[in-house]
C-alpha positions, -999 to 999 in steps of 0.1 A, spaced: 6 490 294 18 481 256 50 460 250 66 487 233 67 508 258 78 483 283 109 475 260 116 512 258 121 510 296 138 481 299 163 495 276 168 524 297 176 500 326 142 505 341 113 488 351 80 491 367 75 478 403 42 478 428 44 504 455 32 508 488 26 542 486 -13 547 473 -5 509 462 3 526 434 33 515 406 64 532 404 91 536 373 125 523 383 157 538 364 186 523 373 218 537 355 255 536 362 257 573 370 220 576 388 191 561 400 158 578 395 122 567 412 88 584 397 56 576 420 27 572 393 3 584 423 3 620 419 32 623 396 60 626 419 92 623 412 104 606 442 142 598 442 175 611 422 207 594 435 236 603 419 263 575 420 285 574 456 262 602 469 230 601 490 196 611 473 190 645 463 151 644 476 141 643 508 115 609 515 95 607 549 90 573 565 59 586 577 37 567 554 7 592 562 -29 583 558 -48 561 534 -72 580 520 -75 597 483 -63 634 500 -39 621 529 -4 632 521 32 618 521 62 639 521 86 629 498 104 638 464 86 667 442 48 669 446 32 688 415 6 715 437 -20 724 405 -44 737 397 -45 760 429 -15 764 457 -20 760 493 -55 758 503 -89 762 481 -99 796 484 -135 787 481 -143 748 491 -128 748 528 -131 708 519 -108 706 490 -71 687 495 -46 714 497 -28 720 469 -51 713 440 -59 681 424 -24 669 404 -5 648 430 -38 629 445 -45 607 414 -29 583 391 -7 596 359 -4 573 327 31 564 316 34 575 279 67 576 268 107 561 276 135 571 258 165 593 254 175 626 242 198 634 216 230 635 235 218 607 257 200 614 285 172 598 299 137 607 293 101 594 305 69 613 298 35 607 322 4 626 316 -26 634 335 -59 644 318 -90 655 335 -114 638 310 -95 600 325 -117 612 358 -145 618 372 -139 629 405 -116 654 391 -144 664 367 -168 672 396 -145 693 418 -127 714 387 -150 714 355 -126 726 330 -107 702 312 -70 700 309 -43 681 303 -8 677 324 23 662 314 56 660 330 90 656 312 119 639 334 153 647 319 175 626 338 216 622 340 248 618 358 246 656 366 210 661 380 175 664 364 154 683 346 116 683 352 90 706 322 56 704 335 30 719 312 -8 727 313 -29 724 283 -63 743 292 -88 724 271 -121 744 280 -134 773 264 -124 796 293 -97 811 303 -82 792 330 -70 804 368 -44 786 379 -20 790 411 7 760 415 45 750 426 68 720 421 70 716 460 101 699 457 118 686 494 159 687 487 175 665 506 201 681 534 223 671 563 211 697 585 186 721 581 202 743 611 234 750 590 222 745 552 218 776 534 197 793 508 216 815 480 202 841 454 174 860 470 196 886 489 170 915 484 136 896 469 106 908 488 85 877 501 53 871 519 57 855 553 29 829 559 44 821 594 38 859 602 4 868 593 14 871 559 35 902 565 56 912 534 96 916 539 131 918 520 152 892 525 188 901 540 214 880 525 216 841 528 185 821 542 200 802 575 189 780 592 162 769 569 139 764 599 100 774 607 96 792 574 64 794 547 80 820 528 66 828 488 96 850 470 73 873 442 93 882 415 122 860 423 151 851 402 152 823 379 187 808 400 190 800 434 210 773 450 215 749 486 249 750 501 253 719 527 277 718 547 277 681 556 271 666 527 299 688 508 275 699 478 256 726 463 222 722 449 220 747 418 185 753 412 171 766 379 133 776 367 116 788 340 77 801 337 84 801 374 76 837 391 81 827 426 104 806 448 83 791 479 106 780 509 93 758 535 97 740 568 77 731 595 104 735 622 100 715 654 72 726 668 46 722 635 62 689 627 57 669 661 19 684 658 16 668 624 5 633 615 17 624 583 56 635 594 80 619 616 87 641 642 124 650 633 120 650 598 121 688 596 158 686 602 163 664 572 147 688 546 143 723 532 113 732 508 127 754 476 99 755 453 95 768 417 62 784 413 34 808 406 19 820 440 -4 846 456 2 878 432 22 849 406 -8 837 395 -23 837 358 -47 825 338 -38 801 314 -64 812 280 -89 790 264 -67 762 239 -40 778 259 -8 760 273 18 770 305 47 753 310 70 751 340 104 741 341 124 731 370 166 719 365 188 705 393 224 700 393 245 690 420 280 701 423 311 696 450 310 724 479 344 738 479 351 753 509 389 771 518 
């Protein structure tokens, strides 16, 4: 890694640490309004505290397994270039390729009015493995926009082939709640969704989603806002997307999550899955020379309650 980009960092109060997970680095920010962790392995962007409140993503201490396609569950996992699993090659890791190899750390600086930003990049052609199981090349980068008020995440897809390109993928990201039992979901009171839990049955959603429990839920169509009320930690969790066509909500519930390895048994009542992305009927093609881009912000914001 050059020198200039390590002073870059350091001037952003960050640094780069070893990391147990994948033994894999990790970018530190440390600020005086936030603190922001971004796994290299797989891109993830693994912790957001703001300052005097507890982190906004969710992090199992279920390390998982050790192998290339073993999982963690933890902060925002980039699921590209297909979502769910492989519709052809019953042996490929669920949710494409993206988050089970190493990004390169590009840029650090800040924005014109002062936030944060750090730029990592993934590109086919760095390798081979990737090569074999997808043959068309591309090029993935993800923009972290980070300050006292939340984050902002623009991950695009450069198709580099000379065919158009089918792609199906999510920001899986695992928001951080007190309790899943009384958190709720707001803003897809009436947005048809495809219920993976129920034989993939299609249904309308009726008002708020509570409890966020035992759900594998892809909203089509779905509006660009939603947001998390928690109770117990007295905040909302405004969630906004763009080039994002469905909202995917998930949690194993109880049952699902004691038959799991790679979670803790009661984790499930620490998290709730609301995911920008394009899914089952969401998907498109991204052209030849082509590029997509996805865009994911988070704020957080005081729950005020009469």
């Amino acid at each position: 890694m050059n020198g200039r980009l390590m002073k870059d960092l350091e001037e952003l109060g960050g640094e780069i640490r070893p990391a147990s997970f994948k033994k894999c680095d990790e970018i530190i920010i440390d600020q005086p309004g936030f603190s922001a962790t971004i796994a290299l392995w797989g891109g993830h962007l693994k912790s957001f505290v703001p300052a005097g409140q507890e982190d906004l993503l969710f992090q199992s201490s279920q390390p998982g397994g050790e192998g290339r396609f073993s999982r963690q569950h933890f902060g925002i996992p980039v699921c590209w270039p297909w979502f769910g699993a492989h519709e052809v090659h019953d042996d490929y890791p669920a949710h494409g390729l993206a988050r089970y190899f190493r990004w390169e750390f590009i840029e650090a600086g800040h924005f014109k009015n002062g936030d944060v930003k750090i730029v990592i990049r993934l590109a086919s052609e760095d390798h081979p493995l990737i090569e074999e199981m997808w043959p068309q090349a591309f090029e993935l980068r993800q923009v972290f926009r980070f300050s006292r008020k939340g984050f902002r995440i623009n991950f695009s897809a450069a198709n580099l082939s000379d065919q158009p390109m089918a792609v199906s993928e999510a920001l899986h990201t695992y928001f951080n709640v007190s309790d899943n039992q009384t958190a709720q979901v707001h803003g897809l009171d009436q947005v048809a969704y495809v219920d993976k839990f129920d034989n993939g049955d299609r249904k309308l959603q009726n008002g708020i989603v509570t409890p966020c429990d035992t759900m594998d839920r892809v909203y089509l169509s779905a509006p660009e806002t939603c947001e998390i009320q928690d109770l117990g930690l007295q905040r909302r969790l405004v969630i906004h997307t763009e080039g994002s066509n469905s909202t995917i909500l998930w949690n194993p519930g109880a049952e699902i999550a004691k038959q799991r390895t790679d979670m803790m048994d009661e984790d499930f009542r620490r998290f709730v899955c609301v995911e920008a992305g394009n899914a089952l009927s969401d998907a498109y093609e991204i052209p030849p020379g082509g590029i997509h881009q996805l865009k994911l912000k988070v704020k957080h914001k005081p729950l005020l309650t009469e």
